[in-house]
Each structure stands twice: as structure tokens, then as C-alpha cells.
C-alpha positions in Angstrom: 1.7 21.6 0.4 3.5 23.5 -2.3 5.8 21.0 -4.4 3.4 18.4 -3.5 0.9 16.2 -5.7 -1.0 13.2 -5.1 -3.3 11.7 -7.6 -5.7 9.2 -7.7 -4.6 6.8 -10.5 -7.7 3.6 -9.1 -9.0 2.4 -6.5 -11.2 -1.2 -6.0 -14.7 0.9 -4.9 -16.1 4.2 -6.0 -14.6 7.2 -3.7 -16.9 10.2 -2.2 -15.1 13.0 -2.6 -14.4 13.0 1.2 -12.6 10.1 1.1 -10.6 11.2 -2.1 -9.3 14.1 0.1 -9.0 11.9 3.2 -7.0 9.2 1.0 -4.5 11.8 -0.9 -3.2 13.0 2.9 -0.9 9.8 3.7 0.0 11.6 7.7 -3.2 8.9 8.6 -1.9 5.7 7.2 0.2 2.9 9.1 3.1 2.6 7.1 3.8 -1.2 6.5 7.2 -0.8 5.9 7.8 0.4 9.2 5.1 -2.3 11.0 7.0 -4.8 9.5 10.3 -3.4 9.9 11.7 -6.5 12.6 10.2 -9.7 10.7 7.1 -9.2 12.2 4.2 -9.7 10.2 0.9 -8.0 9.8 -2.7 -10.0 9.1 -5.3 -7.8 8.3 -8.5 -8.6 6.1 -8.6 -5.8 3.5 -11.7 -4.3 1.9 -10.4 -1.9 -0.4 -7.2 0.1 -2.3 -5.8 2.9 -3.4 -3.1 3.4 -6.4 -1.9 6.8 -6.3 0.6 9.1 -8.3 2.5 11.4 -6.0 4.7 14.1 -7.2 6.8 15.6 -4.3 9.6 18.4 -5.1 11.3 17.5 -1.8 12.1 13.8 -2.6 15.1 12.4 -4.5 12.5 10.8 -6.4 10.4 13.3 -7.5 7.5 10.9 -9.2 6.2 7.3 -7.3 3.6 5.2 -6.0 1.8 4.8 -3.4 -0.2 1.7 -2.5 -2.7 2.2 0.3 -4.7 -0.8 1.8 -8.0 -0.3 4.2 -8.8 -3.0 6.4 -12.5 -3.4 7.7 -12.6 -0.7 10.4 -11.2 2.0 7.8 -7.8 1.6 8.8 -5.0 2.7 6.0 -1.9 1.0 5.7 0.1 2.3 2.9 3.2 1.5 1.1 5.5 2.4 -2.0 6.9 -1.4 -2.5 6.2 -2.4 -6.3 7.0 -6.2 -5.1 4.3 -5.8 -2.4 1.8 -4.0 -4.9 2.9 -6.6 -7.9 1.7 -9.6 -5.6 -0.9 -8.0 -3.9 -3.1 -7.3 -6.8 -2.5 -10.5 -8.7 -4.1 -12.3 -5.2 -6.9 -9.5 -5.6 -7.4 -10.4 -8.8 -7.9 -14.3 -8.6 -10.3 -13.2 -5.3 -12.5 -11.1 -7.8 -12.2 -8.5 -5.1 -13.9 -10.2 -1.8 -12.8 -9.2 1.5 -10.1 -11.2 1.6 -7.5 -11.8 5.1 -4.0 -11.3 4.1 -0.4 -11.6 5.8 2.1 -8.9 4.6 5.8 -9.1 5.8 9.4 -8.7 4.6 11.3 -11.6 2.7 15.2 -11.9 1.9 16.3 -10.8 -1.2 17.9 -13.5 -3.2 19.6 -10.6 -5.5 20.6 -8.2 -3.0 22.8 -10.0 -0.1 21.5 -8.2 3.3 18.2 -6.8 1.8 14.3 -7.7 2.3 11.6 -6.9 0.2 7.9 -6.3 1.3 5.3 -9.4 0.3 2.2 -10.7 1.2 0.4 -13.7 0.9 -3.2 -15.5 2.0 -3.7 -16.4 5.6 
């Protein structure tokens, strides 16, 4: 897509170049935002991640991240929430990295009256 960039910035396992293509093209992955969207809440045990850079022409932001999550069948989940991502990798950090079962869902935001921000947490 012309206007359209996404880079690879880490991941938590070695890619094959198959899945480094199959990973940049987001049109696959369940958007957590959106499963999430009601107060529900998703559990899902999640192998590996993706940090990506994404340059798209056609947004108001031009330059983010993405965060994409695949669960044990290969399933991506992918989101753009720093608060997710911030506490995300600091519980895949104290893991070491093992497969670890994980609840992800939408909190209130204490400085923002009538917002939620996306969050996860250890089952």
C-alpha cells in the first residue's frame, strides 16, 4: 500500500521471513480494543510478540505502534495501547519469556472522567 510502512522494531523469537511478511499485514489480527470494547475480558496464554513501527500517510498520526500478541494456535491479537504494551512487557519480563496465560481488559481512567484504558494482568 502506497503511504504505508510497517517495520519490525523486536519481537520475543526469531521471525522466518514468512512470518515477517505475514506479521507486517495487521487485516489478520483480532484487535483487542475492539474484543474488549464492553468490559469483557480476554484470557489467552501468549507465546510470542511483535513491536512494530508503522508509518501510514492516511492517519492523523502519521507515525505509531503497534503491539501484536500470538497465542498458542498462532492467533494475533494486536493493539496500539502504550498502557497495555507498558504493562505487558514488564509481566513478560519478570516471566523471562515462558508461555505465560494472561487477562487483558479495559480499566477506568482515573485522569480522564468517562475514559478506559487497555491493561492486562496474570490469570
Amino acid at each position: 500500500m502506497q503511504g504505508y510502512e510497517a517495520k519490525i522494531l523486536e519481537a520475543s523469537k526469531e521471525l522466518s521471513t514468512r512470518e515477517k511478511i505475514k506479521v507486517k499485514n495487521l487485516s489478520d489480527a483480532k484487535s483487542l480494543d475492539a474484543l474488549t470494547e464492553n468490559g469483557e475480558c480476554v484470557e489467552m496464554e501468549v507465546a510470542a510478540w511483535v513491536r512494530m513501527q508503522v508509518h501510514n500517510d492516511k492517519s492523523t498520526n502519521k507515525d505509531y505502534e503497534k503491539y501484536v500478541l500470538f497465542d498458542l494456535e498462532g492467533t494475533a491479537y494486536v493493539t496500539g495501547s502504550e498502557s497495555f504494551w507498558t504493562t505487558f512487557i514488564d509481566i513478560w519480563d519478570e516471566l523471562n519469556g515462558e508461555v505465560m496465560p494472561i487477562k487483558i481488559f479495559k480499566k477506568p481512567s482515573k485522569n480522564y472522567q468517562g475514559k478506559s484504558f487497555l491493561t492486562c494482568d496474570v490469570v
